[in-house]
Backbone as CSV, one residue per row, in Angstrom:
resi,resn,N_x,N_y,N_z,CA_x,CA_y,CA_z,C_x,C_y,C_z
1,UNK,-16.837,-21.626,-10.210,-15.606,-22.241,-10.653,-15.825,-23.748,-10.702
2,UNK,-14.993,-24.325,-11.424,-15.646,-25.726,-11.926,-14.522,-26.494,-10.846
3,UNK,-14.912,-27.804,-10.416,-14.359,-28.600,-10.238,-12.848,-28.937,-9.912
4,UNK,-12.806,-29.114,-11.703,-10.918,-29.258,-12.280,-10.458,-28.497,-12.125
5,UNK,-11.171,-26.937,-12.434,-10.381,-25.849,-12.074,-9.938,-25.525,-10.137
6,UNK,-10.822,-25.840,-9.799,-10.426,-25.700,-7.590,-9.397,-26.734,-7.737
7,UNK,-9.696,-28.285,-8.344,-8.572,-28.765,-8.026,-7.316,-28.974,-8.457
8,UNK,-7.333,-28.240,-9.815,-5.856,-27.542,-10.205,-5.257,-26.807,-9.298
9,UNK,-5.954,-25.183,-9.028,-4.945,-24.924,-8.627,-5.111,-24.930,-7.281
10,UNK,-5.879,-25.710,-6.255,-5.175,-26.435,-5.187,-3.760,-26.994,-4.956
11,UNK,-4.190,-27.876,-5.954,-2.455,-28.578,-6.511,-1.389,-28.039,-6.603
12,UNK,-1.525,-26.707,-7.682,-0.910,-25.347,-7.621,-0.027,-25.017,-6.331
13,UNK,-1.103,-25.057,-5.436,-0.651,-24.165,-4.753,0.368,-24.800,-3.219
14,UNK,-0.170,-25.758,-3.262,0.747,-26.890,-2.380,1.933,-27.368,-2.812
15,UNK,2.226,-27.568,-4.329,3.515,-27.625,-5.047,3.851,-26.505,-4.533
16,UNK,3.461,-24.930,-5.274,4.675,-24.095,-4.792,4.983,-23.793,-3.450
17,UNK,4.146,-23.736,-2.426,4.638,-23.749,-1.271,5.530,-25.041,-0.645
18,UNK,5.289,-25.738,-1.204,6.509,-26.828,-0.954,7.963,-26.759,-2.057
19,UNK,7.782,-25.787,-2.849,9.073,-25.521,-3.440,9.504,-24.183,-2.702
20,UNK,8.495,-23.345,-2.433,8.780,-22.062,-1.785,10.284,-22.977,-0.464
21,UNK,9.077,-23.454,0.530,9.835,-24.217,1.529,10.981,-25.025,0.996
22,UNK,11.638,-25.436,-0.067,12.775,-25.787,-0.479,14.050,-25.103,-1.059
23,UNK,13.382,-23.968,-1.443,13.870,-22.766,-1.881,14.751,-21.704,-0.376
24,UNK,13.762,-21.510,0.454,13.944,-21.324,1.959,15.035,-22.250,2.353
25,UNK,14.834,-23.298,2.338,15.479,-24.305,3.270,17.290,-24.464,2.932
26,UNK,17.168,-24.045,1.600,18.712,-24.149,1.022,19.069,-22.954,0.660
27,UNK,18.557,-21.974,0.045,19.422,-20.300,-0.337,19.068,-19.492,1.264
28,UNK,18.056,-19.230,2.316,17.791,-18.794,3.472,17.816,-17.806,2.763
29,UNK,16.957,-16.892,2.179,17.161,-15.772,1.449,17.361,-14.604,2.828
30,UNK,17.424,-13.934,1.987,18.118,-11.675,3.197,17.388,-11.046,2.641
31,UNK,16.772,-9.776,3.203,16.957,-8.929,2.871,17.353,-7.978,1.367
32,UNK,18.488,-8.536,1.533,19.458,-7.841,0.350,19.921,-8.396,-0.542
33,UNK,19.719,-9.776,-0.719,19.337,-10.355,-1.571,18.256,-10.397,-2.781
34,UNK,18.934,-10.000,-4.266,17.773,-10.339,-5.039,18.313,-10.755,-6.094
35,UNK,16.895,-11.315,-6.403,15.856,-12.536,-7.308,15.354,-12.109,-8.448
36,UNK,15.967,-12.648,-9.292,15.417,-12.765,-11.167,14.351,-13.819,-11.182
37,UNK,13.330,-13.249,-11.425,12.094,-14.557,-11.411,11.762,-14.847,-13.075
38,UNK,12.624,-15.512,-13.414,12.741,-16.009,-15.210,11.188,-16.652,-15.363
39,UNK,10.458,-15.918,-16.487,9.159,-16.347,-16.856,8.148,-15.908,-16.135
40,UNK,8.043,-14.693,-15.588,7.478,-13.877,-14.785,5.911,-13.807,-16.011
41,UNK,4.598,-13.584,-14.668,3.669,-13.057,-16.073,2.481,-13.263,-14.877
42,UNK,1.515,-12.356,-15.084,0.193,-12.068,-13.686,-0.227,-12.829,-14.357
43,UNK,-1.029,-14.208,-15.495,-1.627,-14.435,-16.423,-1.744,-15.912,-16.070
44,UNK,-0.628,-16.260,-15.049,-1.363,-18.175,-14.629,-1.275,-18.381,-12.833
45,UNK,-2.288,-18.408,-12.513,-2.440,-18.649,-11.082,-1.731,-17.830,-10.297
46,UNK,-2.566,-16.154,-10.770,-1.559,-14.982,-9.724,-1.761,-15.379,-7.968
47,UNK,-2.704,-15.834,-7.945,-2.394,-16.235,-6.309,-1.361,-17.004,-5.325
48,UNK,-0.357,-17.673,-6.482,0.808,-19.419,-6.178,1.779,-19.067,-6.928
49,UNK,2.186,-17.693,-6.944,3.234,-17.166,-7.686,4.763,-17.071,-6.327
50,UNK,5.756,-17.235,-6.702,6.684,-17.010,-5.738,6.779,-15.591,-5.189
51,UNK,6.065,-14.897,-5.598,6.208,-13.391,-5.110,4.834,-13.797,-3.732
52,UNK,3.931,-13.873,-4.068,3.049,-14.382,-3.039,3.749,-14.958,-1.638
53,UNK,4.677,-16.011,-1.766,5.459,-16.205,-0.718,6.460,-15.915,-0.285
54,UNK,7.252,-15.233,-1.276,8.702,-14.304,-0.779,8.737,-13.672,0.224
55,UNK,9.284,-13.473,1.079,9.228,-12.014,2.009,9.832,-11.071,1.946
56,UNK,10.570,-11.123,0.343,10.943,-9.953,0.036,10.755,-9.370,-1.376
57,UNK,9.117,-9.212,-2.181,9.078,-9.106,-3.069,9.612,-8.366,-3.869
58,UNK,9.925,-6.950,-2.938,10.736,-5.790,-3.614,11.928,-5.954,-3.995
59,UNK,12.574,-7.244,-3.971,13.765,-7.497,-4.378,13.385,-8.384,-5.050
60,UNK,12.741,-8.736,-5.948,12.180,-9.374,-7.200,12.225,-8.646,-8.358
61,UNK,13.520,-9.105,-9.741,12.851,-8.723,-10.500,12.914,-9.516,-11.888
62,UNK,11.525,-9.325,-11.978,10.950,-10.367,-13.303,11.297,-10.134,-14.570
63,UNK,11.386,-11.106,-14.863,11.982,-11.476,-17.002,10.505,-12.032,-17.271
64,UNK,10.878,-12.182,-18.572,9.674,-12.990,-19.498,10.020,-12.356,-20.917
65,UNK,9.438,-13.211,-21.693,9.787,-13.518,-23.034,8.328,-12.442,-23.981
66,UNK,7.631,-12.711,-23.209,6.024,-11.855,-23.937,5.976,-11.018,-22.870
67,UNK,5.813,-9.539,-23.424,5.941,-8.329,-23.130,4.638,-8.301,-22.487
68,UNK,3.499,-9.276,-22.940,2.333,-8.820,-21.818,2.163,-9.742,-21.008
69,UNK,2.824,-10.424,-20.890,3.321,-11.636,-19.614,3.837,-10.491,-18.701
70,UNK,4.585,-9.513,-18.760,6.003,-9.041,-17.881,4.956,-8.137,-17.916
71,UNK,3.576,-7.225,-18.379,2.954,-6.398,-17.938,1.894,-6.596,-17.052
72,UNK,1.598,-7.840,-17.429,0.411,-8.493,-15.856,1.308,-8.280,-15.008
73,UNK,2.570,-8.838,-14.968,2.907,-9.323,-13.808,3.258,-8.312,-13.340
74,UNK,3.404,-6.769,-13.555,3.454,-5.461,-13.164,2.617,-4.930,-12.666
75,UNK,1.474,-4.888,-13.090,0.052,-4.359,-12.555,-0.443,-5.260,-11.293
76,UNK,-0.278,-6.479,-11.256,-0.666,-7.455,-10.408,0.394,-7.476,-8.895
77,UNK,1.128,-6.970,-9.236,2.425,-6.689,-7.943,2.796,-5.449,-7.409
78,UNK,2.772,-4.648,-8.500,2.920,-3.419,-8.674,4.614,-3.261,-8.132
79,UNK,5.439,-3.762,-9.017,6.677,-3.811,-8.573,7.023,-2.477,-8.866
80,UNK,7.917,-2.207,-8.059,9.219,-0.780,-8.232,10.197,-0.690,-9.115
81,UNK,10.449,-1.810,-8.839,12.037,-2.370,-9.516,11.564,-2.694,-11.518
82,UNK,12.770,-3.041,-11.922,12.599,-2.936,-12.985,11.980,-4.653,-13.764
83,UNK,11.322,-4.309,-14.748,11.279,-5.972,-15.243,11.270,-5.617,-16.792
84,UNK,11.897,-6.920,-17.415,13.071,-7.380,-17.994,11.764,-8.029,-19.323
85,UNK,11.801,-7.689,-20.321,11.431,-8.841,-21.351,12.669,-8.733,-22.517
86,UNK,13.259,-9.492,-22.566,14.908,-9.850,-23.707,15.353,-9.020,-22.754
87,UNK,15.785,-8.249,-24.126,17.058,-7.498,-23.793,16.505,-5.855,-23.366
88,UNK,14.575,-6.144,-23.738,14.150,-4.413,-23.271,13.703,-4.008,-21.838
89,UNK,13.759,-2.902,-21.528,13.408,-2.862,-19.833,12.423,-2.169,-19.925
90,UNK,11.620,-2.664,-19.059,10.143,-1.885,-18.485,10.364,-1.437,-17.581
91,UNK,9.949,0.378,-17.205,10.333,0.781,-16.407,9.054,1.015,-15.180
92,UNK,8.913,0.983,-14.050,7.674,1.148,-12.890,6.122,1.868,-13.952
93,UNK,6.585,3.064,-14.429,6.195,3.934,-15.135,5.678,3.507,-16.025
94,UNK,6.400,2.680,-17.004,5.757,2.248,-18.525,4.429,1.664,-19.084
């Protein structure tokens, strides 16, 4: 791995955990609480994704605009729940 690339997503990954921790700090998420993750997709830095730090991924469920954005991000999580591209639904299964 080159260089720019370690120190991208280094960068990456300290931003989102410091948004994770801001995110935390003001909604205190539950349990039973869930999360529309708008622009969902396994396809840019699956490791610094908010599902990575959630502690409740199963109450995640992802949108996105490109249908194989919203299918990485299926295979890569392996969510239960349903995810969303427009107005069509992908089902666990699909």
């Amino acid at each position: 791995m080159g260089l720019y690339k370690r120190v991208l997503e280094e960068l990456s990954r300290k931003s989102r955990e410091q948004k994770f921790a801001l995110f935390s700090a003001i909604f205190k998420p539950r349990l039973e609480d869930r999360i529309l993750d708008i622009g969902a997709s396994g396809r840019t830095f699956p490791p610094y994704t908010f599902e990575d730090f959630y502690p409740y991924p199963e109450q995640i469920v992802g949108a996105g605009i490109a249908l194989e954005d919203v299918k990485a991000a299926k295979r890569i999580y392996g969510r239960k729940n349903l995810l969303a591209r427009s107005c069509e639904w992908v089902r666990a299964g699909s």
